[in-house]
Every structure is written in structure tokens, then in C-alpha cells.
C-alpha positions in Angstrom: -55.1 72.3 -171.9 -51.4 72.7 -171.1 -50.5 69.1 -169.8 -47.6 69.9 -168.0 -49.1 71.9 -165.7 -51.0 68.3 -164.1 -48.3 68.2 -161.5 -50.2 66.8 -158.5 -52.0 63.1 -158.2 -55.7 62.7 -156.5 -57.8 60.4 -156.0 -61.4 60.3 -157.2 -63.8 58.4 -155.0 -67.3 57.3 -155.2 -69.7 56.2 -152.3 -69.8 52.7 -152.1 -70.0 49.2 -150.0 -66.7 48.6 -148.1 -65.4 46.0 -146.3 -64.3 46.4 -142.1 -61.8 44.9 -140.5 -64.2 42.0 -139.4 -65.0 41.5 -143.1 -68.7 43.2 -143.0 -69.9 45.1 -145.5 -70.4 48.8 -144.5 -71.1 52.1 -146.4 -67.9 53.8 -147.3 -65.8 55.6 -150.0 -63.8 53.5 -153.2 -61.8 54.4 -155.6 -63.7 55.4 -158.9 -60.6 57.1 -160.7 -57.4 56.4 -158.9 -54.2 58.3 -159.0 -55.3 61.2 -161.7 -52.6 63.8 -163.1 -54.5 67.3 -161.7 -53.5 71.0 -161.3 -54.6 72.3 -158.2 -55.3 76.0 -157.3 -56.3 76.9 -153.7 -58.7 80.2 -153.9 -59.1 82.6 -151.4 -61.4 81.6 -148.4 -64.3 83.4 -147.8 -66.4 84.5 -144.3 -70.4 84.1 -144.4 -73.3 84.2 -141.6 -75.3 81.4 -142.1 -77.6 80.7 -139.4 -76.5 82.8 -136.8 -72.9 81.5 -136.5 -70.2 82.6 -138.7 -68.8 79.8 -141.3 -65.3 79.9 -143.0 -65.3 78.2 -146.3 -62.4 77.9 -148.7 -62.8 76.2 -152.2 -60.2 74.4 -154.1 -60.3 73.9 -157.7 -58.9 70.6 -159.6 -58.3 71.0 -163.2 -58.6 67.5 -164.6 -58.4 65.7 -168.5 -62.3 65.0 -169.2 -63.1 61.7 -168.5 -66.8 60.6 -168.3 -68.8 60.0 -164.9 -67.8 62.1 -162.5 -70.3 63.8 -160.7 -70.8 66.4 -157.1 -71.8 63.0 -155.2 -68.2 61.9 -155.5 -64.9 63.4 -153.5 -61.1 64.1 -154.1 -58.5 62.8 -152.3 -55.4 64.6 -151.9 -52.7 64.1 -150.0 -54.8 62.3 -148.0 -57.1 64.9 -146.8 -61.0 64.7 -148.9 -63.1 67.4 -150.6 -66.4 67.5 -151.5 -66.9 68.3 -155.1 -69.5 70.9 -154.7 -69.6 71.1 -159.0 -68.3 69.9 -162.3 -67.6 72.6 -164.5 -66.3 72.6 -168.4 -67.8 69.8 -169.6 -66.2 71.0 -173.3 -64.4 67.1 -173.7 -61.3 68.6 -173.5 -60.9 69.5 -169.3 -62.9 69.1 -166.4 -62.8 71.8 -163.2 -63.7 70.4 -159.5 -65.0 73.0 -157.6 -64.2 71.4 -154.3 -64.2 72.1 -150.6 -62.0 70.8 -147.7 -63.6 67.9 -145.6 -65.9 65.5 -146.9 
């Protein structure tokens, strides 16, 4: 894994208890991994029919270092915009890829 091509910073978030403004605890995202070096590679979108209306999907990849736990029930953060990590690939120890899409 070429290091120096980890430019960007995201966020990796897990579902969890947060805390409102009133100080209740409600469902909400937390930081599992915060502020991870990541490359990130925007793919081309693609155009499906699914159930009689027509869907626009694009899916974004984040190249990661492995690190242990992270799983497609957990989102990226970046630039302040989430992605649902729709899977985990490479799980050789040495690099992680986030196969993500835009709005979580």
C-alpha cells in the first residue's frame, strides 16, 4: 500500500446511544475511528429500474490501512456528507476497501 496516496481524512462511525440537546439518550451515530488517513476514488454512477421508478446510484470507494472491526453496519463521514458502507473488501491485513454509497 503506497501511503502517500492517504490524502483525505474520514470519519468512521458506528450506531450508537447519543445524547440531545435536553441531555436524553437517543439512537444516533459515534465516532468508532475518528479522523482516518484514506484515498478516495469516486466511480462512475450507474442508472437501474428497480421497482418501477428509475434509481441513480454512485459508489465511492475508501482505501483505508486495515484496522480490525469495521463492518457494512457502520458509515463514512467525509467532508461532512455520510456513506453507507455497502461492503468491506481486502481483508489481506495490509488495506481495507469501503465500498460506500452517498447518504446514510
Amino acid at each position: 500500500m503506497d501511503i502517500g496516496k492517504l490524502r483525505d481524512r474520514i470519519t468512521l462511525q458506528s450506531q450508537g446511544m447519543t445524547q440531545n440537546e435536553i441531555g436524553e439518550m437517543v439512537p444516533g451515530w459515534t465516532d468508532a475511528f475518528a479522523n482516518v488517513p484514506a484515498s478516495v476514488y469516486d466511480g462512475s454512477g450507474k442508472e437501474f429500474i428497480a421497482a418501477g421508478a428509475i434509481q441513480n446510484t454512485a459508489v465511492t470507494r475508501f482505501t483505508v490501512r486495515y484496522m480490525e472491526g469495521i463492518t457494512n453496519s457502520m458509515r463514512v463521514l467525509f467532508n461532512a456528507t455520510p456513506y453507507k458502507i455497502q461492503a468491506v473488501l481486502g481483508q489481506d491485513r495490509r488495506q481495507l476497501v469501503l465500498m460506500c454509497v452517498r447518504g446514510a
